[in-house]
C-alpha positions in Angstrom: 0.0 0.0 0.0 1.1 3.5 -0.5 1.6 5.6 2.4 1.7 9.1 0.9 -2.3 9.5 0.4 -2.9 10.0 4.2 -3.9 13.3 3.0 -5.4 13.5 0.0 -8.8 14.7 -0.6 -12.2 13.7 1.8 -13.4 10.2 3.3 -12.6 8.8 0.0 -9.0 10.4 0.5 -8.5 9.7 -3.7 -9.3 13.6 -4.2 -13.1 13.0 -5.0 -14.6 16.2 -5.7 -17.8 17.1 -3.6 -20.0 15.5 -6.0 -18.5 12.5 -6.0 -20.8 10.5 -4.0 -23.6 10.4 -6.4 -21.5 10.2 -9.6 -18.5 6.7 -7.9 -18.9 4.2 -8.5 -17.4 3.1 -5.3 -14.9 3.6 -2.7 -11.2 4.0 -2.7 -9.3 0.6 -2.1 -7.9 2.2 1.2 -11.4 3.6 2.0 -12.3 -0.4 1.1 -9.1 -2.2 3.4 -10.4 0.7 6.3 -13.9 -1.1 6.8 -12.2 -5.1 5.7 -10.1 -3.9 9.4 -13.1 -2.9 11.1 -15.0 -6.0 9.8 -12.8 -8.5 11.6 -12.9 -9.4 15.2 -9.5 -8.8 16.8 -8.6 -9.9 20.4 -7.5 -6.7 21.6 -6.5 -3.3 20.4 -2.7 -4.2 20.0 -3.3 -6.9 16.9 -5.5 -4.4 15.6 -3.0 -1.5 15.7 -0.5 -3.4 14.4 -2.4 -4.1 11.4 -3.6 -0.7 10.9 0.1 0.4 10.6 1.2 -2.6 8.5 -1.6 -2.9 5.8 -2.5 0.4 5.6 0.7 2.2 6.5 -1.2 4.8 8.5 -1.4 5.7 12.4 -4.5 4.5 14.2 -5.3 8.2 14.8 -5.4 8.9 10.8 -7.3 5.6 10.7 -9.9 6.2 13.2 -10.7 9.7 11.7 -11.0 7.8 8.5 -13.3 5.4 9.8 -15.4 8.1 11.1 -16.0 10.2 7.9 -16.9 6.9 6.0 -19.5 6.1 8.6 -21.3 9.6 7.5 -20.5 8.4 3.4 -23.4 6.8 1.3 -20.7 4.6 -0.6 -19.4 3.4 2.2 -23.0 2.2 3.6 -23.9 0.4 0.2 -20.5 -1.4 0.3 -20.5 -3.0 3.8 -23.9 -2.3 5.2 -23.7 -4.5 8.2 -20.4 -3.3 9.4 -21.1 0.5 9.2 -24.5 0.2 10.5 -23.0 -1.7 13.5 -20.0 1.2 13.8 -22.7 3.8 13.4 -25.0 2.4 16.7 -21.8 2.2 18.8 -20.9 5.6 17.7 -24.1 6.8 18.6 -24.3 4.9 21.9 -20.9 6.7 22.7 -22.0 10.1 22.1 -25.5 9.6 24.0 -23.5 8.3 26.9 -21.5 12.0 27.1 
């Protein structure tokens, strides 16, 4: 994977203009490895970590604000419903808790 796109464009990060969402077909492959991360089960957050900075070459901090815009992304929804409909309840479970 290539590591110099941390900061290219929005939560597609491939420079996708603002009308993007209707008009792509999809989602970038990082956008794609992001949520094949979050779909797996990992026994703790070290393995996880780990993985985050070997497969996708990026910190868990750029990777968990990564993971947060695509939650709010339509493409993201239509390509792994399941797993951003799961993220999005514990997301909203952590903000009704503050």
């Amino acid at each position: 994977m290539s590591g110099g796109t941390e900061g290219a464009g929005g939560p597609g990060g491939s420079g996708d203009g603002p009308g993007a969402v209707g008009s792509s077909p999809g989602l970038s492959a990082r956008d794609e490895a992001v949520l094949a991360v979050e779909r797996r089960s990992w026994p703790g957050p070290g393995p996880k970590e780990r993985a985050i900075r070997e497969r996708l070459g990026i910190s868990p901090t750029r990777y968990y604000q990564l993971l947060n815009a695509l939650l709010d992304d339509p493409r993201a929804l239509a390509h792994d419903p399941v797993t951003v409909n799961r993220l999005r309840r514990v997301r909203d479970a952590r903000r009704a808790r503050r």
